[in-house]
C-alpha positions in Angstrom: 28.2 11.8 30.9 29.2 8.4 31.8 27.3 5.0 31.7 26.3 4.7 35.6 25.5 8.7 35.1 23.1 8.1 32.4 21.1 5.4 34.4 20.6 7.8 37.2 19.4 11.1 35.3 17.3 8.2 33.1 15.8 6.8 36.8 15.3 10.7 38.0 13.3 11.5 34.9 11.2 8.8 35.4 10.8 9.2 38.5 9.7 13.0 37.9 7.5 11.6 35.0 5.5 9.4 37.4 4.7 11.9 39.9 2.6 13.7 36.7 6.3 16.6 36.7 6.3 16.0 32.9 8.1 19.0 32.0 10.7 18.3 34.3 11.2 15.0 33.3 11.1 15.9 30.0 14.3 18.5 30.5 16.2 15.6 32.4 15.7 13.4 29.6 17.2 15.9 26.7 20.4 16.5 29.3 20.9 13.4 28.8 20.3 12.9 25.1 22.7 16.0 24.3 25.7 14.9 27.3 25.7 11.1 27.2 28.5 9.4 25.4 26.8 5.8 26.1 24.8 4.4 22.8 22.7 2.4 24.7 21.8 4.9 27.9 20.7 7.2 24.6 18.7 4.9 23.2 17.1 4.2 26.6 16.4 7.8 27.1 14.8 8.3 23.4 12.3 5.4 24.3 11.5 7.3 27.6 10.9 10.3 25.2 9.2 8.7 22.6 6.0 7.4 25.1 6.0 10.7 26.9 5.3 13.0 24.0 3.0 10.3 22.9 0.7 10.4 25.8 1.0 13.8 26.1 -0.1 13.9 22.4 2.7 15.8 20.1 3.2 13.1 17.6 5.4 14.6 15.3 8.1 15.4 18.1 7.4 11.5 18.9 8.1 10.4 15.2 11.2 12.8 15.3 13.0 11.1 18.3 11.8 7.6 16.4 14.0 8.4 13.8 16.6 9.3 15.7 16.6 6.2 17.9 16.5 4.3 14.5 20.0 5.4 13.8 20.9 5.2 17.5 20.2 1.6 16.9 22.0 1.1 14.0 24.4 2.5 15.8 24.3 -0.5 18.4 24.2 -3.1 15.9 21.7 -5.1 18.0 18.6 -6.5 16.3 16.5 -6.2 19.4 17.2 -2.4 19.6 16.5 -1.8 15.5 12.9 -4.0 16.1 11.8 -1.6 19.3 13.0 1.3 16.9 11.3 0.0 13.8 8.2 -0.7 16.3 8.2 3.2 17.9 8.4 4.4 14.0 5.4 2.3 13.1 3.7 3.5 16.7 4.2 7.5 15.7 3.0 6.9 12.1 -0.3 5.2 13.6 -0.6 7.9 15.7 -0.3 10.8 12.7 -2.7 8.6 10.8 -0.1 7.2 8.2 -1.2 3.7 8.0 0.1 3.0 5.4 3.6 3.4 6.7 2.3 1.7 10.1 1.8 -1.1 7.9 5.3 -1.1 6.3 7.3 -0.7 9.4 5.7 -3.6 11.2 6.2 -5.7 8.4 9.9 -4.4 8.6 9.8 -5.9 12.8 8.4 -8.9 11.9 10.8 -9.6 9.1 14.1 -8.7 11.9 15.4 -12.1 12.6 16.3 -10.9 16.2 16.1 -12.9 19.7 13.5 -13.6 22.3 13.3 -9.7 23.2 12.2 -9.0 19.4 10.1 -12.0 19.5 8.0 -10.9 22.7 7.6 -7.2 21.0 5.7 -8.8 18.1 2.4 -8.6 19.5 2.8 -4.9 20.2 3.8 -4.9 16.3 0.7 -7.0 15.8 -1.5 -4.6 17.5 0.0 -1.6 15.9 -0.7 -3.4 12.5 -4.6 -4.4 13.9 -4.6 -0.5 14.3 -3.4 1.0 11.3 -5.6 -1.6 9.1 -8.7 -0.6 11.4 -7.7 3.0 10.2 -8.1 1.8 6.7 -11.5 -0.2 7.3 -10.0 -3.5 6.1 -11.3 -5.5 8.7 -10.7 -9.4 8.4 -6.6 -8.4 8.6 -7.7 -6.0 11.2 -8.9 -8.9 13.2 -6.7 -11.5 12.3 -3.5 -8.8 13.6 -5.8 -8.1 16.8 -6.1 -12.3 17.7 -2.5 -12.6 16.6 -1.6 -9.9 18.8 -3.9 -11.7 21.7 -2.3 -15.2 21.5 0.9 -13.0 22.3 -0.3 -12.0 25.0 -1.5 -15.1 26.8 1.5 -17.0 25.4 3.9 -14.1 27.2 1.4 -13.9 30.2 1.4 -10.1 28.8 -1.4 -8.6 30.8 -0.9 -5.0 29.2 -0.6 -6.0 26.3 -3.9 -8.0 26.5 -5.5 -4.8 28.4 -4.6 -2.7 24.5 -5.8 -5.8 22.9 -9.2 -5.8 24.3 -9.5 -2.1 24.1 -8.8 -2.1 20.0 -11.1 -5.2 20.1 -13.9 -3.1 21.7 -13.0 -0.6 18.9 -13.1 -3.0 15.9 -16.5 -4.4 17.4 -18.0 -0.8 17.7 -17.0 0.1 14.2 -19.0 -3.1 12.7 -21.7 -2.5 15.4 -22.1 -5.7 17.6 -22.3 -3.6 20.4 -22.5 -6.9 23.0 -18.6 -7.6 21.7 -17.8 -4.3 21.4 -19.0 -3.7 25.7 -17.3 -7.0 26.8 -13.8 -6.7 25.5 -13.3 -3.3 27.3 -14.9 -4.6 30.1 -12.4 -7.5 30.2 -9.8 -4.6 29.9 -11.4 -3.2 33.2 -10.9 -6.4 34.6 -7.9 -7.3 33.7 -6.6 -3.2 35.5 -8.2 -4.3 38.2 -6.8 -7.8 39.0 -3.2 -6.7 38.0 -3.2 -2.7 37.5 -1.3 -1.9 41.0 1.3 -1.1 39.9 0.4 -0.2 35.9 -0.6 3.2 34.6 -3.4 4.9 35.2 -3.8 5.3 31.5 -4.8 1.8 31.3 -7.4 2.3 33.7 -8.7 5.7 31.7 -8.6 3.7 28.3 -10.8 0.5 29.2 -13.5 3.0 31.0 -13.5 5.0 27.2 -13.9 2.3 25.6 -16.9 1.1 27.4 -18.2 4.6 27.6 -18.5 4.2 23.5 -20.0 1.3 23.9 -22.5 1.8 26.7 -23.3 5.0 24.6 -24.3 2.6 21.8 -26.7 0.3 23.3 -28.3 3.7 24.7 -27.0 3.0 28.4 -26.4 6.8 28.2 -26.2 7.1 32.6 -23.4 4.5 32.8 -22.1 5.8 29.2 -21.4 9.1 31.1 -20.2 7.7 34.8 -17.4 5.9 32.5 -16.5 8.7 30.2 -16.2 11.2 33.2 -13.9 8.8 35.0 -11.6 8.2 32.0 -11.9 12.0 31.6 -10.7 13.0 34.8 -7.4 10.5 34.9 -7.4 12.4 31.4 -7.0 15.4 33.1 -4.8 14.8 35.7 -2.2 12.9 33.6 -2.7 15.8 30.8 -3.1 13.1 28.4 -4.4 15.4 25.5 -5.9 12.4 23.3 -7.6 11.1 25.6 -9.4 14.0 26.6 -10.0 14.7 22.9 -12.3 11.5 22.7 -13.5 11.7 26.4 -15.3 15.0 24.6 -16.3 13.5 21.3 -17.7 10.7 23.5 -19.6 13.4 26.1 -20.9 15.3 22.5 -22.3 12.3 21.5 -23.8 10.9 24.5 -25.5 15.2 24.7 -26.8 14.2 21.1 -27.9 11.0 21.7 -30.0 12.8 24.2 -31.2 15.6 21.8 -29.3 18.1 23.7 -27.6 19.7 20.5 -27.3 23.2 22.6 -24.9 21.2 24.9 -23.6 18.8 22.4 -21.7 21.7 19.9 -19.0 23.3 22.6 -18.1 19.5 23.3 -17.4 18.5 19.6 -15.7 22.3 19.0 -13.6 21.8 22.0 -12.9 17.9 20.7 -11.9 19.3 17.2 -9.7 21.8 18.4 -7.1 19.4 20.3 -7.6 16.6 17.5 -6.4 19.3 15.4 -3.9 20.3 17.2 -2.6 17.0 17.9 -3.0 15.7 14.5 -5.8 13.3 15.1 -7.2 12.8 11.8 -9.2 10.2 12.1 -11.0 11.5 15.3 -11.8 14.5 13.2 -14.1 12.5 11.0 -15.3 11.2 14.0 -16.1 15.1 15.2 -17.9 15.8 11.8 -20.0 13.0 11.5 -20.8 14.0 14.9 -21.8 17.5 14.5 -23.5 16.6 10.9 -25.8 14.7 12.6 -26.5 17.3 15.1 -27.4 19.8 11.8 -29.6 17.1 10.8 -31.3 17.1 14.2 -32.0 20.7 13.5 -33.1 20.3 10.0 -29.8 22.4 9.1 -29.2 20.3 5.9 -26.8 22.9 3.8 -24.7 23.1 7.4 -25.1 19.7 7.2 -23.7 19.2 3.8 -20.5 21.7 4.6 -19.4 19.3 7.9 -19.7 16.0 5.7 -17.5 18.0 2.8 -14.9 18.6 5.3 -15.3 15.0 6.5 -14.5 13.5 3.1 -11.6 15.1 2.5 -10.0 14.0 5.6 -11.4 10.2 5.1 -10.0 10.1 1.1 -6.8 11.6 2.2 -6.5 8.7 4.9 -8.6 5.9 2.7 -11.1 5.5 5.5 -13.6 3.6 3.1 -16.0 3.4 6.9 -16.1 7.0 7.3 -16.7 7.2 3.3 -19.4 4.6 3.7 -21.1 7.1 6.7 -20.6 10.1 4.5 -22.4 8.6 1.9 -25.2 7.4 3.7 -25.8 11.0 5.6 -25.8 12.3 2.0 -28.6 9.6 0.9 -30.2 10.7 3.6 -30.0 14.4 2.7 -30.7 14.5 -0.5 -33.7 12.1 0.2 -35.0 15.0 2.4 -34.5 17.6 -0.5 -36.0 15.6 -3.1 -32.4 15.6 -5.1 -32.8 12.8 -7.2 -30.0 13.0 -9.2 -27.7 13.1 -6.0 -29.4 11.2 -4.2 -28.9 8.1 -7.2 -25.1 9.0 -6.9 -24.5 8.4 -2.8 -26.7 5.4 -3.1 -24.6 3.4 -5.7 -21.3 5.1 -3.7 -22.6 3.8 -0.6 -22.8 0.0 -2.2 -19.6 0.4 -3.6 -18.4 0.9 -0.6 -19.9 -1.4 1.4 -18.7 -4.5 -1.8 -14.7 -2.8 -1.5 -15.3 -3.5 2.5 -16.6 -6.7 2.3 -19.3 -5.5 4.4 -22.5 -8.0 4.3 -22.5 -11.9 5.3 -21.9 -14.6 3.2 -24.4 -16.2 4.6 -27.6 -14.0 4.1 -26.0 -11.5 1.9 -27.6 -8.9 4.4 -25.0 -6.0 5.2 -22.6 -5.8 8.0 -22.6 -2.7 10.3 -26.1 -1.4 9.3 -27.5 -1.8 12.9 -26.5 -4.0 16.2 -26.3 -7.9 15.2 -24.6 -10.6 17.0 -21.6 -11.7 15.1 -19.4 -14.5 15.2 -15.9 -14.3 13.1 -14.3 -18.2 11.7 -10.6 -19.0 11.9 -10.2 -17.2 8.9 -11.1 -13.6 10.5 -14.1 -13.2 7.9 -17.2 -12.7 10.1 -20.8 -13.5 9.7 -24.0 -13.1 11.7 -24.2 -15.3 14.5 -27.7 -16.4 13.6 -26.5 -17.6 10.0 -23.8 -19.4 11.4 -26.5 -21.8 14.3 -29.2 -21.9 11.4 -26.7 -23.0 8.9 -23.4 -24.0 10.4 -20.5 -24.2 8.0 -18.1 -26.5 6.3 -15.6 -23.9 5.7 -15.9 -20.3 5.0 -17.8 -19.4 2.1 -16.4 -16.0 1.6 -12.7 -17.8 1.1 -14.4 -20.0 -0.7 -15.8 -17.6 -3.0 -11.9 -15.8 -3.4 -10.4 -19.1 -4.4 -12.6 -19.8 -7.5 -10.8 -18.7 -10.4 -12.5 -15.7 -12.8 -12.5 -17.6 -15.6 -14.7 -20.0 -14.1 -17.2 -17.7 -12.3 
């Protein structure tokens, strides 16, 4: 198969891809892959492969044609081919939950000395970074690779790219619970799909109304939490994009518990945990757990209780979640309170602070913890982030938290 061949079959499968004929598409694309003698129509067609099985949600077939395009692009001996490589291997390890690795290969595309096509992928590589140390709870680099990621955006006049931005923002606000941030950057999202989404995905569309379905669910808007998860859930549906309808039914689960309605709540979070498993979706597992252990609690199950948030520290030690470990611990305290277990109840508390210290999780300011319950907060330059209140009431000359990291041990 010629160059001018390859192009076509490439154009035909995307063109079957768009019209929701996946399977089709997806055949077109591995004709290709197994009859084209062209380098760079094959690397092409492993990047149309690499996003498809990533929306659809089969990760490890995704990090499979990553590697392969890696040595495709060795194979080219172009440094803007090796970056986008480099960058789908770090996208396929966020997706399977390896941050760690995430980490590594985006360091790896930020490293590449390449030209201006590398240089306008480094704010995906930022956000793929933002990601994977979100997955880990470390939060200041979190931020600081979500803004990075952001000035990208604006400086490339990136509008997608600033639609994912605002949607991880949303998540990073959730997580450390100012719910006001974490509702206006997917709203900003929405925006942003609806000033310039004509001709976009509708996945963009299906992600920003998620994203404030969490949120709205949050700050107990529980009617508009549900119009916007049913929305995102039917693009969801249509587009057969299995993660997404795997957190479209964590997010209905929760908005049924939020609600009371366990009864109606459970086949949501089953059906939830039964694609995230499938799919590999560690980290929305916890989310599952933590989901139906409170539901337990609601019943006054606590043993039940105690077996979902066993489950749910495995998975969080095996990925080094230290948010979902800080969670885990605090459904414990609250547990063991219940059951008048001293003894274990004394353990979960000093985990829980231990936890909350590794995380940085309290202002500098006040020294009150960070992510306890809905506060305003205002992040410096720096990416360390206080209460909003502290930072009015006491301004700042500097932040004291990089203050506190400069000063040498052997003067504390």
């Amino acid at each position: 198969m010629g160059q001018d061949q390859t192009k076509q079959q490439i154009e035909k499968g995307l063109h079957l891809y768009q019209s929701n004929q996946t399977e089709k598409a997806l055949r077109v694309w591995m004709r290709v892959l197994e009859k084209s003698a062209d380098p760079a129509g094959r690397f092409r067609v492993l990047g149309c492969l690499i996003t498809a099985h990533a929306e659809m949600g089969r990760y490890k077939d995704m990090l499979k044609f990553a590697v392969v395009q890696i040595d495709t692009a060795r194979e080219l001996e172009d440094p803007d081919f090796l970056t986008e490589s480099y960058l789908n291997l770090a996208r396929s390890n966020e997706k399977l939950c390896e941050f760690q690795k995430t980490i590594s290969y985006c360091k790896t595309c930020l490293n590449m000395q390449g030209t201006t096509v590398s240089m306008q992928l480094n704010g995906q590589v930022s956000l793929s970074m933002g990601n994977a140390f979100l997955g880990l709870s470390i939060f200041q680099k979190a931020l600081e690779c979500f803004e990075k990621a952001l000035r990208y955006a604006h400086n490339n006049d990136d509008k997608m790219l600033e639609c994912r931005v605002c949607c991880s923002l949303g998540n990073f606000y959730t997580q450390i619970k100012d719910y006001e941030k974490a509702l206006f950057f997917p709203c900003k999202a929405a925006e942003l799909v609806n000033d310039y989404g004509k001709g976009w995905s509708l996945k963009y569309r299906a992600m920003s109304q998620y994203h404030m379905a969490v949120a709205y669910r949050k700050l107990g808007r529980l009617a508009d939490a549900m119009d916007c998860c049913e929305e995102s859930m039917k693009i969801a549906l249509q587009h057969g994009d299995r993660p997404l309808q795997a957190l479209c039914l964590l997010c209905f689960a929760d908005i049924h518990r939020s609600r009371r309605d366990v009864q109606t709540a459970f086949p949501r979070y089953d059906s939830s945990m039964s694609i995230m498993t499938e799919i590999g979706n560690r980290l929305g597992l916890i989310q599952v757990l933590l989901g139906v252990t409170k539901c337990w609690m609601i019943q006054k199950e606590l043993d039940k209780a105690l077996e979902s948030i066993e489950k749910a520290q495995e998975l969080a030690e095996g990925l080094g979640n230290k948010l979902g470990l800080l969670k885990l611990h605090c459904l414990c305290e609250r547990i063991y309170r219940t059951k008048e277990q001293q003894q274990e109840l004394r353990d979960h508390v000093v985990k829980f602070h231990e936890c909350v210290e590794e995380m940085e999780l309290y202002c500098g300011m006040c020294g009150e913890s960070i992510g306890e319950k809905n506060n305003q907060l205002q992040a410096l330059p720096c990416s360390h982030f206080f209460h909003l209140k502290c930072l009015q009431t006491n301004g700042t000359r500097g932040c004291p938290n990089c203050r506190r990291l400069s000063v040498k041990p052997g003067y504390v």
